[in-house]
C-alpha positions in Angstrom: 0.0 0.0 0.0 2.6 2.8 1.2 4.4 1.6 -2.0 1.4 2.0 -4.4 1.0 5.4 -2.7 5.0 6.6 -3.7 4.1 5.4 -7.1 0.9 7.9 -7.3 3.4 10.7 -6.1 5.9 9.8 -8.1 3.3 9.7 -11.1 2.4 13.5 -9.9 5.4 15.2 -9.6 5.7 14.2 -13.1 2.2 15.5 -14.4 2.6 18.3 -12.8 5.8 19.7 -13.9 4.4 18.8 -17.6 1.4 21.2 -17.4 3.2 23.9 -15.9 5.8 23.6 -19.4 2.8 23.7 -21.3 1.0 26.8 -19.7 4.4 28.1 -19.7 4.6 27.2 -23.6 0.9 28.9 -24.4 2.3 32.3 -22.6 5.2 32.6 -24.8 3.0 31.9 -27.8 0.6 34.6 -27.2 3.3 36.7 -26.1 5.1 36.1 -29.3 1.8 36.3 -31.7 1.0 39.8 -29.5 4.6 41.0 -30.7 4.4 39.4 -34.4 1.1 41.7 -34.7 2.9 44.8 -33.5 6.2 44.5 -35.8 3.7 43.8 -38.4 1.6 47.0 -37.7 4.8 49.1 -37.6 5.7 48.0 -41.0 2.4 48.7 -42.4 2.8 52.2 -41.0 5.7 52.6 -42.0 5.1 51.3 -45.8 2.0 54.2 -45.6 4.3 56.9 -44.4 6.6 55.6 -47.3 4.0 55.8 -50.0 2.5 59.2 -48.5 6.0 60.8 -49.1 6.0 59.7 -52.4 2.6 61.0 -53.1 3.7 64.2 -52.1 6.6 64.3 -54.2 4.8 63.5 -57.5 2.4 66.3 -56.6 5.4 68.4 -56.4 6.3 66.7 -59.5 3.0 67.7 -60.9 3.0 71.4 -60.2 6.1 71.6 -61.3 5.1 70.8 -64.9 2.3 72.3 -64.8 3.9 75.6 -64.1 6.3 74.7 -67.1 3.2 74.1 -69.4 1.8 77.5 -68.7 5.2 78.7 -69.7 5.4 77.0 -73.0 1.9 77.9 -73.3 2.7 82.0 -73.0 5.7 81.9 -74.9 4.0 80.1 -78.2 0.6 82.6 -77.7 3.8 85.4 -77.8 5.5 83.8 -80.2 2.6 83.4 -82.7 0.7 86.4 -81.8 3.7 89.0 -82.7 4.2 87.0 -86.0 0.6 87.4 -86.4 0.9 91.5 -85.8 3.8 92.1 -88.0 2.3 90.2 -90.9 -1.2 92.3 -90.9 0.8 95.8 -90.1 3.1 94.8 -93.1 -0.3 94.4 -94.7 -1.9 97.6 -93.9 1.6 99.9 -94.3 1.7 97.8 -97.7 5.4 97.1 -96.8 7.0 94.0 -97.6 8.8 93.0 -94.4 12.3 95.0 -94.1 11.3 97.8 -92.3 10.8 98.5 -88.9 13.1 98.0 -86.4 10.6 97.0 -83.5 8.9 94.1 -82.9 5.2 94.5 -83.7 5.7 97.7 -84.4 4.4 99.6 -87.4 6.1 99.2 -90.4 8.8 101.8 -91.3 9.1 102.9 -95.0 11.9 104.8 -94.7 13.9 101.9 -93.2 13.2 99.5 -95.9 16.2 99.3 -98.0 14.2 98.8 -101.2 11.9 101.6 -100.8 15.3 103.8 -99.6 17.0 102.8 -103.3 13.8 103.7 -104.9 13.7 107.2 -103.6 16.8 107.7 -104.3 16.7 106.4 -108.0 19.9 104.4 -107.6 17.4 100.4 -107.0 20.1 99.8 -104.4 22.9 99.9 -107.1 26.2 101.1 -107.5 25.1 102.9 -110.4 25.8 100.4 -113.0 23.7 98.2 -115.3 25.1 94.8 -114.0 25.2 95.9 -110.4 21.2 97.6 -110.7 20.3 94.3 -112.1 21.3 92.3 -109.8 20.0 94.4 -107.1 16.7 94.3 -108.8 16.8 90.4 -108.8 17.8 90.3 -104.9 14.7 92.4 -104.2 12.3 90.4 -106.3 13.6 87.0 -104.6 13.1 88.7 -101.4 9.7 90.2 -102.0 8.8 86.6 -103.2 10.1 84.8 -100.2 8.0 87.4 -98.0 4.9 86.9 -100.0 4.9 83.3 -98.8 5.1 84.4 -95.2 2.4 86.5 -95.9 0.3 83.6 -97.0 1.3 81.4 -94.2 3.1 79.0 -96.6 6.2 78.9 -93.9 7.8 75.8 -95.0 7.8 77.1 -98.6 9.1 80.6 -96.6 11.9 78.8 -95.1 13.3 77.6 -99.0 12.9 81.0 -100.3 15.2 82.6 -97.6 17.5 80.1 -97.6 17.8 79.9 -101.3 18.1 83.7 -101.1 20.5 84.0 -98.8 22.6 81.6 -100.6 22.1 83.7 -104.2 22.6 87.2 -102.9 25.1 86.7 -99.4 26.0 90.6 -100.8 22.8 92.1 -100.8 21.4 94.7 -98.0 18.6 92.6 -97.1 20.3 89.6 -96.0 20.1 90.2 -92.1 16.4 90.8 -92.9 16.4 87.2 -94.5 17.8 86.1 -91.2 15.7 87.3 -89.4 12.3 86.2 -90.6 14.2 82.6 -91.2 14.0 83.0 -87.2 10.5 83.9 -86.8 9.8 81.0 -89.6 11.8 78.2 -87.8 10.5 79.6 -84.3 7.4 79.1 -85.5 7.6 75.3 -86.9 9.0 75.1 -83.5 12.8 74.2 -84.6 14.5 76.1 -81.5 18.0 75.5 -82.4 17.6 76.6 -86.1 15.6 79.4 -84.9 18.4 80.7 -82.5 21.0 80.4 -84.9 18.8 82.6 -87.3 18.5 85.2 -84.6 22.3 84.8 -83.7 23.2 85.5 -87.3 21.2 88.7 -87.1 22.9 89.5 -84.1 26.3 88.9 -84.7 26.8 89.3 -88.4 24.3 92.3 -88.8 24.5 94.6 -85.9 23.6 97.5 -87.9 20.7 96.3 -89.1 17.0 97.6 -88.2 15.8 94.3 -87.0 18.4 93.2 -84.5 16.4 94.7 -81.4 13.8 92.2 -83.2 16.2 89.5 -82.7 17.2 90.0 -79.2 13.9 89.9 -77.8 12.9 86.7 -79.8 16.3 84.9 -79.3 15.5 85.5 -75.7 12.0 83.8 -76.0 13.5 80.9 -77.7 16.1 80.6 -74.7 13.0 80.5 -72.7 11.6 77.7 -74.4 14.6 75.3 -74.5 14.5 75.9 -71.0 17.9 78.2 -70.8 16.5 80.4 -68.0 20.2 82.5 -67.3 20.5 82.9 -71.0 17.1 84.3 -71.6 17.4 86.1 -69.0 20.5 88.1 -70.5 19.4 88.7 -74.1 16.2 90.0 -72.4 18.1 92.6 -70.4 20.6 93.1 -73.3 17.6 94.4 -75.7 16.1 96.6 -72.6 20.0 97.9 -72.2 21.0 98.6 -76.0 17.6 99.5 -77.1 15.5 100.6 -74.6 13.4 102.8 -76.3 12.3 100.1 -78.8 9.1 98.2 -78.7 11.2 94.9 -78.5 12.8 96.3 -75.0 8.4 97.3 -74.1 8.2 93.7 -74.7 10.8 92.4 -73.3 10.0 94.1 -69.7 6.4 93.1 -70.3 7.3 89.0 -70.8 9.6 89.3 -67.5 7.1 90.3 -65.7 4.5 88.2 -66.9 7.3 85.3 -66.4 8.9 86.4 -62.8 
């Protein structure tokens, strides 16, 4: 009997050492499922504040070209709106396209170079037969290439100078070929053809009536390749060297419709 009753206690302290390990056991599982749900919580969180930081940045994104849309958006409505103006002033001064040495403004007769010769009775000659008759071809090349700018046939435009630059690299209106090449190209949207045009005018011409007309619109097409700083000079360059024009009026204007 006394040794049935050892065996039951020995039986018991086994039992009970076994349940305690496995209450022990279902602690540290619902301890360790409680901390698996937290680290997994803290990831989520931190995945959202991940995500809402990169929200925020494409909306920066966003604005960003937005605000460089309305840009391209003003400068194009500039760009085709004072092509638009010199075209019908041309028009109703009856001038074909070399005079006036402001940007929209009204066309000058006494600064076109053909209507200067004509006054004078010399067609822009040297006096000779050869030299009048060649003068007389460079002005009926040019008057044609500016007839097709008149009628809005600007790739046909674009030939003409070109092919009238190439003929008559001597003749007065060259610079003025130059020049509308860079409203033409600025236009069709070639930017780096267009500034070369206006560079050419620039550079090569200084003396002629359009380069304050050049400036100003090199400095728009600076603004549309996105050359801020160099806009930014050939716009204060035309308001310093010709600041009476209306290309320097316009100038000041698109700064501060642009600042």
């Amino acid at each position: 009997m006394k040794h049935s009753l050892l065996r039951l206690c020995g039986a018991g302290a086994l039992v009970l050492p076994l349940s305690v390990w496995a209450s022990a056991q279902g602690s540290f599982y619902n301890q360790a499922t409680t901390g698996s749900s937290a680290t997994g919580t803290l990831e989520i969180f931190n995945r959202l504040q991940s995500q809402e930081q990169d929200i925020n940045q494409l909306r920066g994104q966003i604005e960003e070209l937005r605000h460089q849309l309305d840009q391209q958006q003003k400068l194009s409505q500039q760009r085709y709106l004072d092509l638009e103006e010199q075209l019908n002033q041309r028009d109703s001064a009856g001038s074909d396209g070399q005079g006036s040495a402001s940007s929209g403004g009204a066309g000058s007769s006494s600064s076109d170079p053909i209507n200067q010769a004509a006054a004078s009775g010399s067609n822009g000659g040297s006096g000779s037969g050869g030299s009048s008759g060649a003068s007389n071809d460079a002005d009926s090349a040019y008057r044609d290439a500016f007839n097709l700018v008149r009628d809005r046939q600007f790739e046909q435009a674009i030939s003409a100078f070109q092919s009238f630059n190439e003929n008559y690299p001597n003749s007065t209106l060259v610079g003025n070929s130059w020049y509308w090449l860079g409203e033409l190209y600025s236009a069709q949207s070639e930017l780096d053809q267009a500034a070369k045009a206006f560079r050419t005018v620039i550079d090569d011409y200084p003396q002629n009536s359009k380069v304050a007309d050049a400036m100003y619109k090199l400095g728009l097409v600076y603004a549309r390749q996105g050359n801020g700083s160099q806009s930014q000079q050939m716009l204060d360059r035309v308001i310093s060297e010709h600041g009476d024009s209306d290309a320097a009026d316009r100038a000041r204007e698109f700064r501060e419709q642009t600042s």
